[in-house]
C-alpha positions in Angstrom: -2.9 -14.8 -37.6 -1.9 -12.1 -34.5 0.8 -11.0 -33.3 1.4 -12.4 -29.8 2.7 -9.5 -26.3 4.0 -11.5 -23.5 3.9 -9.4 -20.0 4.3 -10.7 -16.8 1.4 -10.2 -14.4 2.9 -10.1 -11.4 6.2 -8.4 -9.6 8.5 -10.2 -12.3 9.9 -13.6 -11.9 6.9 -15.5 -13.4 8.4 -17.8 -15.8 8.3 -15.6 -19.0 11.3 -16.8 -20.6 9.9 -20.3 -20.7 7.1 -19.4 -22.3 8.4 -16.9 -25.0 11.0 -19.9 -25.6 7.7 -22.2 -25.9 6.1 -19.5 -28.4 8.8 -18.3 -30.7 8.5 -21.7 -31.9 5.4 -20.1 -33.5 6.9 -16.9 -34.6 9.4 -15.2 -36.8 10.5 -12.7 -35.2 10.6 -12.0 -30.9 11.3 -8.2 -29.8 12.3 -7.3 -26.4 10.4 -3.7 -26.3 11.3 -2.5 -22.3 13.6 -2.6 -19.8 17.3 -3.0 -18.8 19.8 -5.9 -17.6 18.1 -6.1 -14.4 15.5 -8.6 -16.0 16.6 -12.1 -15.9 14.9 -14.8 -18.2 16.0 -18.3 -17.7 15.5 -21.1 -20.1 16.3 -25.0 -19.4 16.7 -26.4 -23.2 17.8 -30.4 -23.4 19.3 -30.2 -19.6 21.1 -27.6 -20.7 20.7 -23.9 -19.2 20.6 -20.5 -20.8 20.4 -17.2 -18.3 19.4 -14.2 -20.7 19.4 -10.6 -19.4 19.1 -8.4 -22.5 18.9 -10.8 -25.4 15.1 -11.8 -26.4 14.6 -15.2 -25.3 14.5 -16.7 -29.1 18.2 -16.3 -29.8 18.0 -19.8 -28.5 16.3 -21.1 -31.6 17.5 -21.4 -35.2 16.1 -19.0 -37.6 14.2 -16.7 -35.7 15.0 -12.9 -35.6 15.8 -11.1 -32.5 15.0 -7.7 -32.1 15.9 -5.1 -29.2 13.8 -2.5 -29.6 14.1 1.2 -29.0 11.9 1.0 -25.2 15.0 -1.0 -23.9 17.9 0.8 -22.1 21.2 -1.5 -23.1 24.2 -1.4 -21.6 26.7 -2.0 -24.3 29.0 -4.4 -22.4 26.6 -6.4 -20.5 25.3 -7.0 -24.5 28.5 -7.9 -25.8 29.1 -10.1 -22.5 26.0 -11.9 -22.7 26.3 -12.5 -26.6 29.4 -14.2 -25.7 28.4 -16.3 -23.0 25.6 -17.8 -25.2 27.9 -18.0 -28.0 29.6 -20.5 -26.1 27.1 -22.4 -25.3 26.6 -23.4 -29.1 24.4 -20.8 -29.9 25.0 -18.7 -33.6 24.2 -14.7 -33.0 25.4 -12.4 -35.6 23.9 -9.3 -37.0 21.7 -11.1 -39.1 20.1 -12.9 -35.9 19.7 -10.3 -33.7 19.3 -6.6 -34.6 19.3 -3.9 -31.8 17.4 -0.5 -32.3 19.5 2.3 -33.1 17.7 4.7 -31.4 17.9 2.9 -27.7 19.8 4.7 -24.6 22.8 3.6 -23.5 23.3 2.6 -20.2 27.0 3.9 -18.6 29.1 2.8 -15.5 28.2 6.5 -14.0 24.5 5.6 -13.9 25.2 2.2 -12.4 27.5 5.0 -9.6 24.1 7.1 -9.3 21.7 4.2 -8.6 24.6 2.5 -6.0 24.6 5.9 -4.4 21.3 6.5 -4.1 20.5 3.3 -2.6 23.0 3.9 -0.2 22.2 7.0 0.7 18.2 5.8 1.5 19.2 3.7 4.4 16.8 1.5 5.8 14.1 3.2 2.9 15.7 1.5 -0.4 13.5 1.1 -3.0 15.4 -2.5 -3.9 16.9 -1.7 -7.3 19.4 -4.2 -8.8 22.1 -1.2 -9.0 22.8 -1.5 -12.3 21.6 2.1 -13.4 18.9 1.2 -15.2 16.6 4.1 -13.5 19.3 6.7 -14.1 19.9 5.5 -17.7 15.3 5.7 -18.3 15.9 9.4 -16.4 18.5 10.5 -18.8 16.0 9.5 -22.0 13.4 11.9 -20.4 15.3 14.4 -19.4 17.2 14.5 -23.2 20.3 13.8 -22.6 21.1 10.2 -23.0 23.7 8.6 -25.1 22.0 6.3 -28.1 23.5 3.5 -29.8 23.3 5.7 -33.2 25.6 8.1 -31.1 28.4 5.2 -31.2 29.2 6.3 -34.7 29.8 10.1 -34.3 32.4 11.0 -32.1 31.8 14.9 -31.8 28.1 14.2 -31.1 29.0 11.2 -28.4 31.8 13.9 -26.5 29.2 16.6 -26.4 26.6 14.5 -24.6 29.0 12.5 -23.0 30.0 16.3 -21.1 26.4 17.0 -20.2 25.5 13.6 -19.3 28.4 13.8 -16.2 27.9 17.0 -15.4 24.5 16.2 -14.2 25.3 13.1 -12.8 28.6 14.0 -10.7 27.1 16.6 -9.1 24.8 14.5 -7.6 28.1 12.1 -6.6 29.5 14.6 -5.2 26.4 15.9 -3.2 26.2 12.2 -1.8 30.0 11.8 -1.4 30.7 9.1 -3.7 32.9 9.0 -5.9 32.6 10.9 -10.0 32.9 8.9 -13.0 35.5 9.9 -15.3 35.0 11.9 -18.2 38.4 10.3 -20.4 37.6 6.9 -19.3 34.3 6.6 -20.0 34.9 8.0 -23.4 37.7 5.7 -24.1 35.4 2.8 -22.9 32.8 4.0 -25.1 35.0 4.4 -28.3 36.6 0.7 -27.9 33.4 -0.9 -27.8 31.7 1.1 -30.5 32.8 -1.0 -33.4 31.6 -4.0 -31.7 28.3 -2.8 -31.0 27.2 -0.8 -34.1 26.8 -3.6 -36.8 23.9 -4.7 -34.7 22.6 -1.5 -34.9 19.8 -1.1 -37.4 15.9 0.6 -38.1 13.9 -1.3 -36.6 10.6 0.2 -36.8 11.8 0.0 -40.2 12.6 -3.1 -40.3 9.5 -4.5 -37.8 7.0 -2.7 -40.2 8.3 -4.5 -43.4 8.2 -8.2 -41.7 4.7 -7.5 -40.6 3.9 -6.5 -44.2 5.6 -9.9 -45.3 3.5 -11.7 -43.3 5.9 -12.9 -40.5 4.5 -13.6 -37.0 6.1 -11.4 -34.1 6.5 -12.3 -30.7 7.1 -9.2 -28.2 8.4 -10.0 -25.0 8.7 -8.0 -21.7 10.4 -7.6 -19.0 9.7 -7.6 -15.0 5.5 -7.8 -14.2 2.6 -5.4 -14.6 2.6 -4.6 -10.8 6.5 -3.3 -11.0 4.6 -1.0 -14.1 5.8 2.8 -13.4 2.4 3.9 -13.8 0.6 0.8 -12.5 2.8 -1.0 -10.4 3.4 -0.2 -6.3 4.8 3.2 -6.6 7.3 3.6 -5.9 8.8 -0.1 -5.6 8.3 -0.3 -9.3 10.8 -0.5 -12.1 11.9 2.8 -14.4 9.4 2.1 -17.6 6.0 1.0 -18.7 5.4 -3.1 -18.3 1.8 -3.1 -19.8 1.2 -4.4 -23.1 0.6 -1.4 -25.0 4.6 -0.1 -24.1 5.3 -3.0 -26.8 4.4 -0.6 -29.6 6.2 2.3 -28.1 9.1 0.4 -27.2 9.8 -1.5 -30.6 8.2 1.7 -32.8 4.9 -0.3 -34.0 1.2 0.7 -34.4 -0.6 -0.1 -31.6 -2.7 -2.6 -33.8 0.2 -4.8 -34.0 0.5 -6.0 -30.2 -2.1 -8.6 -31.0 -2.6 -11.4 -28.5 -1.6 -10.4 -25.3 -0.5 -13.1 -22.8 -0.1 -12.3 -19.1 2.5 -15.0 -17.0 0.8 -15.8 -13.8 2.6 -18.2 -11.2 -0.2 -20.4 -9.7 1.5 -18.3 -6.4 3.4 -15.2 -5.8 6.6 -13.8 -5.4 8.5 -10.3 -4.8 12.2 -9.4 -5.0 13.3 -6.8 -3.1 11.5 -4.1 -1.0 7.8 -2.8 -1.3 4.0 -3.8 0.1 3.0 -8.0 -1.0 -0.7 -8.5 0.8 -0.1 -12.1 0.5 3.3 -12.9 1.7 4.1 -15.7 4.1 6.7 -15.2 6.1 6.6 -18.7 7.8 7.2 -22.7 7.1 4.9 -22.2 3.9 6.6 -19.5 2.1 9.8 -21.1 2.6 8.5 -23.8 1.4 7.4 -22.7 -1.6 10.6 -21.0 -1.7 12.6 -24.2 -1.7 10.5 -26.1 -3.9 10.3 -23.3 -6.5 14.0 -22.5 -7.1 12.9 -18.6 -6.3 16.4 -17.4 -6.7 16.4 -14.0 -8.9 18.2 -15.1 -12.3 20.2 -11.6 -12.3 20.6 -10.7 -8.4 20.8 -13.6 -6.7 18.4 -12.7 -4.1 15.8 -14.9 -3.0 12.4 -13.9 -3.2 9.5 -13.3 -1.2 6.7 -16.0 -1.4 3.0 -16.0 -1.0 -0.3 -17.7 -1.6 -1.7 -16.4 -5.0 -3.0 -13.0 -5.2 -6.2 -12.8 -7.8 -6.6 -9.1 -6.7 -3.4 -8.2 -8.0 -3.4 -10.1 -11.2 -6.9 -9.1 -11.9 -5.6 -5.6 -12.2 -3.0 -6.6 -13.7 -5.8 -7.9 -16.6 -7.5 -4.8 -16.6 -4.7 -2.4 -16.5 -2.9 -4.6 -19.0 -5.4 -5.4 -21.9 -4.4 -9.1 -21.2 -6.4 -11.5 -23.1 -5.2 -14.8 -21.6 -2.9 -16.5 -18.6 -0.1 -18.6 -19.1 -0.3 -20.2 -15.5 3.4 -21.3 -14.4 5.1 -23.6 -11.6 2.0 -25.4 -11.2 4.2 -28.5 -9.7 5.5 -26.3 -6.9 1.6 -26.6 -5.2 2.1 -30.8 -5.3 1.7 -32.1 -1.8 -0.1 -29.3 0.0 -3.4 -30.3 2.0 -5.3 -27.0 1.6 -4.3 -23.7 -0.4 -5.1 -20.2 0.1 -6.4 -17.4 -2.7 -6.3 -13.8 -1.7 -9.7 -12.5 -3.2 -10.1 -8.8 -1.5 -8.5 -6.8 0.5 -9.5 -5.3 4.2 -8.2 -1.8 5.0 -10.0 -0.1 8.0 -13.1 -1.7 8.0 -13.9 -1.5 3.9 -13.6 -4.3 1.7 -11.8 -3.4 -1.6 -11.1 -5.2 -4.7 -7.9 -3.9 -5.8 -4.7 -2.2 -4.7 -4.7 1.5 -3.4 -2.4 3.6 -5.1 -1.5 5.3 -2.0 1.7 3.8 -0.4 0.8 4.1 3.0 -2.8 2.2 1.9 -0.9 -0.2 0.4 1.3 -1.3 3.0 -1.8 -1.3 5.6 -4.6 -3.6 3.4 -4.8 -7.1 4.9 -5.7 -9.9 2.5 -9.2 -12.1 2.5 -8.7 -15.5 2.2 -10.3 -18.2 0.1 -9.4 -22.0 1.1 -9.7 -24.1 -1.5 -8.3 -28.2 -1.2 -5.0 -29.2 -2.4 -3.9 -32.1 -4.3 -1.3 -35.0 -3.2 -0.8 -36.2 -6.7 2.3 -34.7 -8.7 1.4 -32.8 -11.3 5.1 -32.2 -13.1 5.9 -32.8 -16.0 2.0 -33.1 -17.1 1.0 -32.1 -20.9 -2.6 -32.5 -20.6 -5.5 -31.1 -18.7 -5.9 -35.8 -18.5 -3.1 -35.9 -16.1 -3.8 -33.4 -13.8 -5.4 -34.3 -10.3 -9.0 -32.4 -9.8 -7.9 -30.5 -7.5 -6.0 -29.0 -9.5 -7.9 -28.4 -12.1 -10.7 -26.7 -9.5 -7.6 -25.0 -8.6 -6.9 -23.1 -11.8 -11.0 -22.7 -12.6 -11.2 -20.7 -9.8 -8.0 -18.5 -10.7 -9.7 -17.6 -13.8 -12.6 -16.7 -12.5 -11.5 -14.3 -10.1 -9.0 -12.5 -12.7 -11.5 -12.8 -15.2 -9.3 -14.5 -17.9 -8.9 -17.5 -19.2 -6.2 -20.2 -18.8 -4.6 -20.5 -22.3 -1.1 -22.1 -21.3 0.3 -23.9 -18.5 3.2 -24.7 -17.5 4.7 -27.8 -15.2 8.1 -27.6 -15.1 11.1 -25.7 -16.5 11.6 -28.0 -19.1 10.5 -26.6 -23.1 8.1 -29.6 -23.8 6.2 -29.3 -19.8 3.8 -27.2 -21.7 -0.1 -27.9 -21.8 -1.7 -25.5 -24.6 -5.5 -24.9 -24.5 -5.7 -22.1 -26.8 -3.4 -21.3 -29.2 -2.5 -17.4 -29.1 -1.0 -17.3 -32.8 -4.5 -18.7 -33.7 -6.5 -16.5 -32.1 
């Protein structure tokens, strides 16, 4: 039985925490493996509403291990914050839930200053980062000299790096006339939450290595989409780390071997926060509309977020570059009522016809999209838990997606709700 990587395969936003809810029913264990704060997962459980930033998306459910693994930058307060909030909400997390790599960077209220800075400082050329540091905190782990969790527990270790760590940082404050983090209250921050932070602290490669062994099913999830990818994604309105599949054995210290099933979350439409190029994007009555219908709020921001007809360019590469084996195809519902609907199957970009996204910036702001009209459907397809009560238009609809990205449907998804779930092909199984 595999292993099971959920990535998004868009610009974030795609439903994920739905579906990792909907599969960690099937595993033991789920492992967030990349990324910061900035991603928001929301799951709707029994009416009842759960927004997770940093926590994997199975804390929700009884029994199952969560793991934050080593590829994820944490701020330590946003952690404790978040535990508490879902605490309250009924839900049991203790160190024998949840277990949080010791090896991860630390995100600090200084890189939070840097990113705010920077922003500021780019004008009307903002790359459309949440602000809360999480590309300072990923520059810091390259550069060697970020804070770790382990750090937490040696004071003379977490003073030394805690010096070298601002005196990179407010320099560049200072050269963009903001104002320096402090040096004594950052420390003192740091030392009061260290003892509520460090009993989740454990091995987890370790610890990963030994479930596998025992036979227990893992569930990694991501964060953000394959197209935000810092390598793959539209440089550079991207995110600071690796969204592709293969990051899950980096980020949570695994062979590669052990990503198994990989699972790409694909709305049946598109959507962008924040700045950078979107081929696709209606900027009229119909994105609003799919706006409106589709809740697109961002979970952690706020913001609302660019809509557009569904881009199979994009997500093909997002198959290719991703190793992803199937498509969980979300917000189905939100298409209900529309007389025609639009594909984007190539791209036009002075005269050539291309079949995926330049890597040049200025390339990908220029490529105009190619069109396929396909008929819609008046029938409502929420709520539906078979391929039976779907309208076929809809199910022409999603034939034609997986043609053009070259991967099959395995999941779909009609509404926020757990049980809104149609499964063709079972990824555990596979």
């Amino acid at each position: 039985m595999a292993n099971v990587t959920v990535v998004g395969a868009q610009w974030g936003d795609e439903g994920k925490g739905k579906i990792v809810d909907w599969l960690s029913s099937r595993a033991d264990v789920v492992v967030r493996y990349q990324g910061g704060h900035n991603a928001g997962h929301t799951l709707v459980i029994n009416g009842q509403v759960y927004k997770l930033s940093l926590l994997p998306s199975g804390v929700v459910r009884p029994g199952k291990l969560s793991v934050i693994g080593n590829g994820v930058v944490i701020d330590p307060w946003a952690l404790l914050k978040e535990i508490e909030t879902i605490t309250e909400k009924g839900v049991t997390i203790s160190p024998e839930t949840l277990v949080v790599a010791e090896n991860a960077p630390l995100i600090l209220p200084v890189h939070g200053m840097v990113d705010r800075a920077r922003e500021a400082a780019r004008g009307d050329h903002k790359i459309g980062t949440t602000g809360r540091g999480i590309g300072p905190a990923y520059e810091d782990k390259v550069a060697r000299r970020a804070i770790r969790v382990c750090d937490l527990a040696d004071r003379p270790v977490l003073e030394h790096k805690l010096d070298e760590l601002l005196l990179h940082h407010n320099a560049l404050l200072r050269g963009l006339g903001a104002e320096e983090a402090s040096r004594d209250e950052t420390l003192a921050a740091l030392l009061e939450i260290a003892p509520k932070v460090l009993p989740y602290a454990g091995v987890v490669w370790q610890r990963l290595d030994e479930l596998r062994r025992a036979g227990r099913r893992i569930l990694f999830e991501g964060a953000q989409g394959m197209m935000l990818d810092v390598d793959h994604g539209t440089y550079p309105f991207v995110t600071s780390s690796n969204t592709v599949a293969s990051q899950a054995a980096t980020g949570a210290g695994v062979g590669v071997g052990s990503v198994g099933f990989v699972l790409g979350i694909t709305k049946a439409y598109t959507t962008r926060v924040g700045s950078g190029p979107f081929p696709s994007e209606q900027a009229n009555e119909i994105g609003e509309t799919l706006g409106t219908r589709g809740h697109e709020f961002g979970t952690v921001t706020g913001r609302r977020r660019r809509c557009g007809w569904f881009d199979a360019v994009l997500v093909h590469q997002a198959v290719k570059t991703g190793g992803i084996d199937g498509i969980a195809l979300t917000k189905l519902d939100v298409l209900d009522g529309f007389d025609e609907l639009k594909i984007c199957t190539g791209y036009e970009l002075d005269g050539r016809i291309l079949h995926h996204l330049p890597a040049s910036q200025t390339a990908q702001a220029a490529v105009k999209p190619i069109y396929e009209t396909l008929e819609g459907w008046r029938e409502s397809t929420r709520g539906a838990r078979s391929y039976a009560e779907l309208p076929a238009a809809a199910i022409k609809y999603i034939r034609r997606i997986e043609e053009l990205v070259e991967a099959p449907v395995t999941l779909l998804s009609t509404s926020p709700e757990r049980d809104d779930t149609v499964l063709l092909r079972d990824p555990f199984e596979d």
